[in-house]
N, C-alpha and C positions, 0 to 999 in steps of 0.2 A: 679283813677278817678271813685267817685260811678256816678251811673245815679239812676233817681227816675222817674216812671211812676206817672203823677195827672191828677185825673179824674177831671174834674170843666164842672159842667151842663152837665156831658153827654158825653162831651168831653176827647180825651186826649193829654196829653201833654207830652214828654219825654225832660227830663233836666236833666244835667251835672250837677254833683255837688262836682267838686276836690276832695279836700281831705277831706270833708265831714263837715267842720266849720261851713260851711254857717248854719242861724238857720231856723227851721221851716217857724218861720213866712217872714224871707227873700224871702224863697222859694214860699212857699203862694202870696206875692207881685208881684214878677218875673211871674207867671202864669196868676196872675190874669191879668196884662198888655200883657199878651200875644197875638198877634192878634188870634190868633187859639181859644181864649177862648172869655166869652162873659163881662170878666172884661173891666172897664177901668175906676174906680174912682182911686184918688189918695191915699188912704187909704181905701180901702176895708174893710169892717167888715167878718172872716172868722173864720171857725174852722178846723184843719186838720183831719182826721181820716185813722188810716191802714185798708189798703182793708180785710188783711188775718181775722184780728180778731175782726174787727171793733172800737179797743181802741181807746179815743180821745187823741190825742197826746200834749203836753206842746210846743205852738207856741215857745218859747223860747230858748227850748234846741235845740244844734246841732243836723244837719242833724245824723252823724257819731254814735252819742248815741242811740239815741232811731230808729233808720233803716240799712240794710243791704242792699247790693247791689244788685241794679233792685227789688227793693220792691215798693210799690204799695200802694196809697194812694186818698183819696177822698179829695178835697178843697171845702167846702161848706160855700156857698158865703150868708150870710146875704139875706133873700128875695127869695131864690130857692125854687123853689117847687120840684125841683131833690132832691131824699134820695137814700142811700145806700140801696141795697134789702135787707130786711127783714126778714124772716119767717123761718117755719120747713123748706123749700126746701131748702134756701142758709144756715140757721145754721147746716145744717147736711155736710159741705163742709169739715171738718175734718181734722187732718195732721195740723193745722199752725204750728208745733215742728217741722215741718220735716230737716232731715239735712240732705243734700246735700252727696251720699253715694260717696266712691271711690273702690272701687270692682268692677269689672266690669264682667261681661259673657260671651261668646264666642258664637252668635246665627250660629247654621249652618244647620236647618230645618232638626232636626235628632236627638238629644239629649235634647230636654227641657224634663226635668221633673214637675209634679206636685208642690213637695215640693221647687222647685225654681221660681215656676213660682209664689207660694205665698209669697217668698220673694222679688219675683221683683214689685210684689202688695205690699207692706208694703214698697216699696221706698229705699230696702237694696242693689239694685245692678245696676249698667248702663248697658246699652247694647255696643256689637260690635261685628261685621262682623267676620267671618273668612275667609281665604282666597279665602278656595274651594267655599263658599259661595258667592263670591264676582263673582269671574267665574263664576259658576250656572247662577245667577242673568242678567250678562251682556250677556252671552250667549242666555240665551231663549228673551233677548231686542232684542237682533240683528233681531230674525227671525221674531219679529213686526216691526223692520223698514222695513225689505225686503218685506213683505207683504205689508207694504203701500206704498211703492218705487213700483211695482211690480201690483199696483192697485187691487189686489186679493180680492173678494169679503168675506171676512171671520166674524164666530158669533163675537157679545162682539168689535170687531175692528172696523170697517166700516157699522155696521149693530145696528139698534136697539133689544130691550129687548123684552123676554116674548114672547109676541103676536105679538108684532112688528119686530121678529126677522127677517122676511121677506124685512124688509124696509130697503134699501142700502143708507148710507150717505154718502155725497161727502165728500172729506177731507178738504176741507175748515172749514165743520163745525166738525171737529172731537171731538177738544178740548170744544165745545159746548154741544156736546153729553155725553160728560166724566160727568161736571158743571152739565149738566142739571138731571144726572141720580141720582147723588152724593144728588141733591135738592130735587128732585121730590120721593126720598128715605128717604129722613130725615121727616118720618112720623111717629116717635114713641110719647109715651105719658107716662105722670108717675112719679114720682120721678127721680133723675138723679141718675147714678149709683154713690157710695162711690168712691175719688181718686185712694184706693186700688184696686178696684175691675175695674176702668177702665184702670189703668196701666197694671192689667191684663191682660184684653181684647185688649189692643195696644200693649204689650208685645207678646202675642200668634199671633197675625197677623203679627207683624214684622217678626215673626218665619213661620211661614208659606211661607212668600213672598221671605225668603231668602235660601227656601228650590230650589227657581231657577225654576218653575212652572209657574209660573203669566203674565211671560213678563213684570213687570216692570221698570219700567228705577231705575238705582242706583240712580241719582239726589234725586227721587223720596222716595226713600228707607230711604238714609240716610238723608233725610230731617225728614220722622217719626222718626227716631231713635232716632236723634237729639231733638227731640219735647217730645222723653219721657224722655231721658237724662234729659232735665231742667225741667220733672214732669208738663209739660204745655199738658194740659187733656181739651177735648172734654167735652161737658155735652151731657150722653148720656141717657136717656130716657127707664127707666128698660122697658117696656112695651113696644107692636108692632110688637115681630117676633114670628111666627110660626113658625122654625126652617125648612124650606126650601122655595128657594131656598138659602137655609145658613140661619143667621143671618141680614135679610137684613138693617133693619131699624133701629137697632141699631148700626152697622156698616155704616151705611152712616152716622149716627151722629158722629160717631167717626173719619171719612173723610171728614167734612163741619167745623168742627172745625181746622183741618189741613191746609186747604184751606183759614183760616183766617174769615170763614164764623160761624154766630151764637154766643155761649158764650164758656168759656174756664176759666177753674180754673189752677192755679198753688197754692203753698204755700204763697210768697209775694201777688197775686192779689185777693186769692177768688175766686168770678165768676166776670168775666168780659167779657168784648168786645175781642171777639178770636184774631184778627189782633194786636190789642193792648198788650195782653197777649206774642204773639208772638214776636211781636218786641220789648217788654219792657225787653225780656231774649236775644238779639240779634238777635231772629231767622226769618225767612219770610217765608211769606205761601208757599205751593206744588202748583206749578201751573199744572194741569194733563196733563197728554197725552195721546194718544190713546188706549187705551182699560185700562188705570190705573183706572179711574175710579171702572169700574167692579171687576179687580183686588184688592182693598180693600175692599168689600163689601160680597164676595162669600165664605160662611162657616159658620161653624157652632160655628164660636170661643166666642158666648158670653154663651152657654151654657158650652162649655169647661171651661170657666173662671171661672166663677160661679161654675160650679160644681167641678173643681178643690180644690176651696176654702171648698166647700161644704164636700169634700174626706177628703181632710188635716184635716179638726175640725172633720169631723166622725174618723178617726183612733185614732187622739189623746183623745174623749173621750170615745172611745173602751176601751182603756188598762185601764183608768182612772176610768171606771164602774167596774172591776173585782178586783181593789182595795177597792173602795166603798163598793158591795157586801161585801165584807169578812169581811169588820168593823163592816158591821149589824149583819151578823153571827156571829162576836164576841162578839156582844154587847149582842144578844139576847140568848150566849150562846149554840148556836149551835156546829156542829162536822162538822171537815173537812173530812170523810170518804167517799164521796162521789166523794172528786176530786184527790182516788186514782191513780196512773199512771194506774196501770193494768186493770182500770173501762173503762177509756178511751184509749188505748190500742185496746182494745176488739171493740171498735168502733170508726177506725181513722182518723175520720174529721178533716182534720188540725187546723182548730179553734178551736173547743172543745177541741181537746189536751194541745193546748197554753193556752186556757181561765184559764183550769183547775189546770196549771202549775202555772200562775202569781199565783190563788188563795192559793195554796197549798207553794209558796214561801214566803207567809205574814202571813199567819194563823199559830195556833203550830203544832211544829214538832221537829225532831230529831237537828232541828240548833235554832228555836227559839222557848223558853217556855211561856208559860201566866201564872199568878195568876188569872186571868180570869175565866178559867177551868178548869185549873191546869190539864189536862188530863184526865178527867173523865167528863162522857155525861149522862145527866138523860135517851137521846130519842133515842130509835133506828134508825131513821130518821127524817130528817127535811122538812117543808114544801117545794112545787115543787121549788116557790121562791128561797129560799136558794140552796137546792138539784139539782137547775138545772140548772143553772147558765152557765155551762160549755156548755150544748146543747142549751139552749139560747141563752146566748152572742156570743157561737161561730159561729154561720152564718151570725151572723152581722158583726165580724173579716172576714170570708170566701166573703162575698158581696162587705165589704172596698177590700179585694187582689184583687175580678172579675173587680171590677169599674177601680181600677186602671189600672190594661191593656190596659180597653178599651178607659180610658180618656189618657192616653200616648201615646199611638198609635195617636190618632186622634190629640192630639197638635201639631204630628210631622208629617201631612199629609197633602199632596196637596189637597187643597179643591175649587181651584176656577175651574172658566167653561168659555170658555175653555179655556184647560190644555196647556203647549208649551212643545214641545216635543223637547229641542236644538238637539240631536244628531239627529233625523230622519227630522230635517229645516220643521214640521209641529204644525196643534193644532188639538185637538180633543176634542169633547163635550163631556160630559159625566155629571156622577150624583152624584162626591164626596162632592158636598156641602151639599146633606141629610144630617139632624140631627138627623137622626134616631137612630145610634148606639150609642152617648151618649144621648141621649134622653132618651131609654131604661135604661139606666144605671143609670141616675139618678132615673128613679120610681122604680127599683130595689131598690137604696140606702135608699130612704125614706122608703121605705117598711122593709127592715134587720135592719136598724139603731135603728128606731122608737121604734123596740123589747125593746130595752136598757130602755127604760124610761116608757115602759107597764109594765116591770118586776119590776122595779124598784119605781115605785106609789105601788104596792103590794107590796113590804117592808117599804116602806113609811108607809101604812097601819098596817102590823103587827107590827113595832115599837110605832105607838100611841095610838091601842087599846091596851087596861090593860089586856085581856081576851087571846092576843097571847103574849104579851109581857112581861108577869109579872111586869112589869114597873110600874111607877105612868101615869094616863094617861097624853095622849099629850104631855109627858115628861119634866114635870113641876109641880110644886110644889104647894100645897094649889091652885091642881084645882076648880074650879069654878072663887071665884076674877081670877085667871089666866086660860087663853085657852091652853096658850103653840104653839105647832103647830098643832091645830086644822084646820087653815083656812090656812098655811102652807102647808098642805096636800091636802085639796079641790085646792090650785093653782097646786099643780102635776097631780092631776085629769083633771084639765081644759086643761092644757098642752098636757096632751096625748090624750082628747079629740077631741080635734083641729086637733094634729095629726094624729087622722082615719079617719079623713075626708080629710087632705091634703096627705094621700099615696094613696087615687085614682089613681091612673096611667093616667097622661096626655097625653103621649106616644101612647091610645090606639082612641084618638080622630085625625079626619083627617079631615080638610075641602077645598073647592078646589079653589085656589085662581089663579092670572092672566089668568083670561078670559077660563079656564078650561087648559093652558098650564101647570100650576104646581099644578095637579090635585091629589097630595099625600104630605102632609105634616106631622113634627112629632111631632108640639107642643113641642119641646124639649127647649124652654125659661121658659115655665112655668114648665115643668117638673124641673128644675135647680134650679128655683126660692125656689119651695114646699121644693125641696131637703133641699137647707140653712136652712127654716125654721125651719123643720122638727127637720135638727140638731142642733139648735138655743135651741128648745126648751129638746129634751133629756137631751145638757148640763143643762140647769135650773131645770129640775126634777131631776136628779141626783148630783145637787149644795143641791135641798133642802134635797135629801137623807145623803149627806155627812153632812150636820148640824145638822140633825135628831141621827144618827149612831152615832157622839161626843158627841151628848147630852146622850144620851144613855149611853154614858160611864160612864157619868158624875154620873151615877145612881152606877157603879158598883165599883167607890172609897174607899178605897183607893187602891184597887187590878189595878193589871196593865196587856195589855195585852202584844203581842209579841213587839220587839222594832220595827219594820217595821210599824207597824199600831199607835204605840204611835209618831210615826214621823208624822204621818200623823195628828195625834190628835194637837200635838204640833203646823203645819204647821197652821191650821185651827184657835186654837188658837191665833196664834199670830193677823189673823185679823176680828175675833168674839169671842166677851168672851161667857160663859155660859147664860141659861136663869135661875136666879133667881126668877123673877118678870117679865111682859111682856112688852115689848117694842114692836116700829113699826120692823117690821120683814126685810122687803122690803132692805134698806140698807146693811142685812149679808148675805140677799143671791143672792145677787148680787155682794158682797165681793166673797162669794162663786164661783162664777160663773166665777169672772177673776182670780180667783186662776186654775181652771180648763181650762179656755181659754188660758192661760199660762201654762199650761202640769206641776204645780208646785207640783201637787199630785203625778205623775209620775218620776218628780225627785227626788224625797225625798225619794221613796222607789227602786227608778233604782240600785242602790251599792247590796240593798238585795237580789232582782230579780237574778243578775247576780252571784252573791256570791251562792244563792240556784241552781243556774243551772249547775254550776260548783260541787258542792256537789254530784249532781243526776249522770251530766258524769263519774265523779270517779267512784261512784258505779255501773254505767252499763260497766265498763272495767272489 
């Protein structure tokens, strides 16, 4: 039996539709006479349209064809002044491909990692309970019923917020208090976050809440879990937290869309009407209880999310630049001398030794040769660019290991206020909702990351002047009619431009909010924010270094370099030819860019990385 959700005027409608025969425009008729709707001619004039992508559907064909089940639809009746939203903010709603995963994860407030917690953002995994976590959960409930059984005056439960923590409410209105905090909370502004990135951010609260802290009700619990399972997402509002106490404003939009309150995207609907969203997947809003409110709202989890995302893309284009690197340096001719073991040895920053390792695995050596250089070096040294690469990019590898601790640590940490303590039957206030220690962590990141794409515009540079390059300039042919990457290079310059303005450390600003009760905060949403960018934009200076470094080759034909780096040359090729003549640019290096956001540079030469490092153990036995 499919069911189909149809919006008509504003409205909606949920309809049964067997085995799926019935045709569009049947369906359309059926709605439009529906009392709930504002039809009622005997022939309507309408057009159908899908919520997710906005396609206008063929009233003709069966339901069964052209829709899936609990998918979601607009009926637009001849004469409406209702249209379907619009603009940048709903077309950036994203995911209509998404399928439905069947993996599932094990949350038990103790083991999420980063690198999963970005796959439960990209829609590749369900969540569920584990046991001990189930106990946890229902344990620390128990000691909020006896508390309100028990009339005990306590924060967060029976008491108002902030400044009004002083104010004791009756139980009557408890569930009141819950609504009304969840409302008077949902005050962010901005763009709404991507599907990805708010599955994240319900993913790491789920995780949080089942760490057995919160007081919770299970009801409660598995009612979100359930609401990420069918990927039915809040619209949460990038903008509005200062990162204490927690995350507030963006998390209460993440808990008013639960609640069946405000809009709610899935894949079938888009954005729509939350209640509707909800019940169009089967599922029913969370009705709160006593202190749940607070309990999803307390932490730091949208900078976690975010900057989670923000770790994952800086490590993977860490390894991804020290490939890069070594193609300029091939291209340009340089020597691998300088990323001898015993150089770095001598000084053993764990990064720098790694950086120096990949470079020295892809460049020539005793396992791969070049016609390139064939082993002979006109310079006793090469510029710091080239030559230093290893103490460069390795602190930005050493900053990716720091972040990660401290963003691991903190996904798997009690952050609400207050705490339930089940085994000692109490709560305690305390201050684990500060976002301060990934707040830190993210202007750390922007700061080490950002290196990668400063170092990197300055090879961008020696590849297009003639004067370090020995090249044709802009590495292109019958300069003048052609630029080449002239204006290729000015967008790496603007890129890293931006970015010495956006590693300001937000972290180091505090302004004092609730009536001077939460009189330190850590700006750690903006701090998370800069971070993405930041790494947003490295990947794109170092997408335009990788087109720059193959062009570059292109000059050094028919000679070939190690097979590691001609893989990479190849990879490249397959989705940007050479510049002969000039074209708009725009298109290959943004080809560029998702070969790099897909780690595809890093696969192609991973068989040789590992093959070389196996080489080097033999020899130090």
């Amino acid at each position: 039996m499919s069911r189909v959700s149809v919006r008509v005027g504003g409205e909606w409608v949920v309809k049964m539709c067997g085995d799926g025969n019935l045709t569009l425009r049947e369906l359309g008729l059926s709605c439009a006479h529906s009392p709930k709707t504002k039809g009622g001619a005997d022939q309507p004039s309408f057009w159908v349209r899908r919520c997710a992508d906005g396609a206008l559907l063929n009233l003709d064909k069966p339901i069964g064809n052209v829709l899936r089940n609990n998918d979601f639809v607009d009926l637009v009746m001849d004469g409406d002044c209702w249209t379907h939203p619009i603009g940048p903010v709903f077309a950036s709603g994203g995911q209509t491909e998404w399928k439905e995963p069947t993996e599932y994860i094990a949350m038990d407030g103790e083991s999420l990692t980063t690198y999963d917690l970005v796959r439960l953002g990209k829609g590749l995994l369900k969540i569920k309970l584990t046991e001990k976590a189930i106990k946890k959960v229902n344990d620390a409930r128990d000691v909020i019923e006896l508390i309100i059984k028990e009339n005990r005056v306590v924060y967060g439960i029976n008491t108002g917020f902030g400044r009004f923590a002083q104010t004791v409410i009756s139980n009557d209105q408890l569930k009141e208090l819950q609504d009304n905090l969840i409302r008077s909370h949902s005050a962010g502004v901005g763009n709404p976050l991507s599907p990805e990135r708010t599955r994240m951010l319900l993913a790491i609260r789920i995780n949080v809440l089942a760490k057995g802290f919160s007081g919770v009700s299970m009801e409660t619990l598995l009612g979100t879990i359930a609401a990420f399972n069918a990927s039915c997402l809040s619209w949460v509002p990038e903008q509005g937290t200062v990162g204490a106490c927690g995350d507030l404003a963006p998390l209460a939009h993440l808990a008013q869309g639960l609640m069946g309150e405000g809009l709610m995207w899935s894949p079938q609907s888009g954005w729509a009407d939350a209640t509707a969203v909800l019940q169009g997947h089967g599922l029913t809003p969370i009705i709160l209880k006593a202190k749940e409110g607070l309990a999803l709202i307390n932490g730091a989890q949208m900078i976690s999310a975010l900057g989670s995302e923000a770790l994952e893309r800086a490590q993977a284009i860490a390894r991804q630049a020290d490939i890069i690197a070594a193609l300029t340096l091939e291209s340009l001719k340089g020597t691998p001398k300088a990323f001898d073991k015993d150089i770095h040895a001598s000084k053993p920053q764990p990064g720098q030794i790694e950086v120096a390792f990949r470079m020295r695995s892809v460049l020539p050596s005793d396992l791969h040769s070049s016609e390139i250089t064939g082993g002979s070096y006109d310079r006793v040294q090469d510029a710091y660019t080239l030559r230093c690469c290893p103490q460069v990019h390795g602190i930005a590898n050493d900053t990716i290991d720091f972040v990660k601790k401290i963003l691991t640590t903190e996904l798997n940490s009690a952050t609400d206020n207050p705490l339930v303590f089940a085994e000692r039957g109490i709560t305690i206030s305390g201050g684990n909702f500060h976002g301060e220690y990934p707040a830190k962590a993210m202007d750390f990141l922007a700061i080490g990351v950002h290196e990668l794409a400063n170092i990197s515009e300055r090879r961008i540079e020696r590849l297009c002047n003639p004067s370090l390059s020995e090249l044709p300039a802009f590495l292109v042919k019958e300069g003048g009619i052609n630029s080449g990457f002239m204006i290729a290079h000015c967008t790496a310059a603007a890129l890293v431009s931006e970015n010495k303005v956006l590693c300001h450390p937000s972290s180091v600003d505090s302004l004092s909010t609730s009536a001077g009760t939460e009189d330190h905060v850590s700006m750690g949403g903006w701090a998370a924010r800069k971070a993405l960018r930041v790494v947003q934009h490295v990947e794109q200076v170092l997408a335009i270094e990788l087109l720059a470094a193959c062009q570059a080759l292109e000059f050094r034909r028919p000679q070939k370099s190690t097979p590691p780096l001609e893989e990479v040359h190849k990879l490249v090729r397959s989705v940007v030819r050479p510049w002969d003549k000039d074209r708009a640019m725009s298109p290959d290096i943004e080809a560029a860019h998702k070969l790099l956001l897909e780690e595809k540079v890093w696969e192609v030469v991973r068989p040789y990385v590992e093959k070389y490092r196996q080489m080097e153990l033999k020899r130090a036995l």
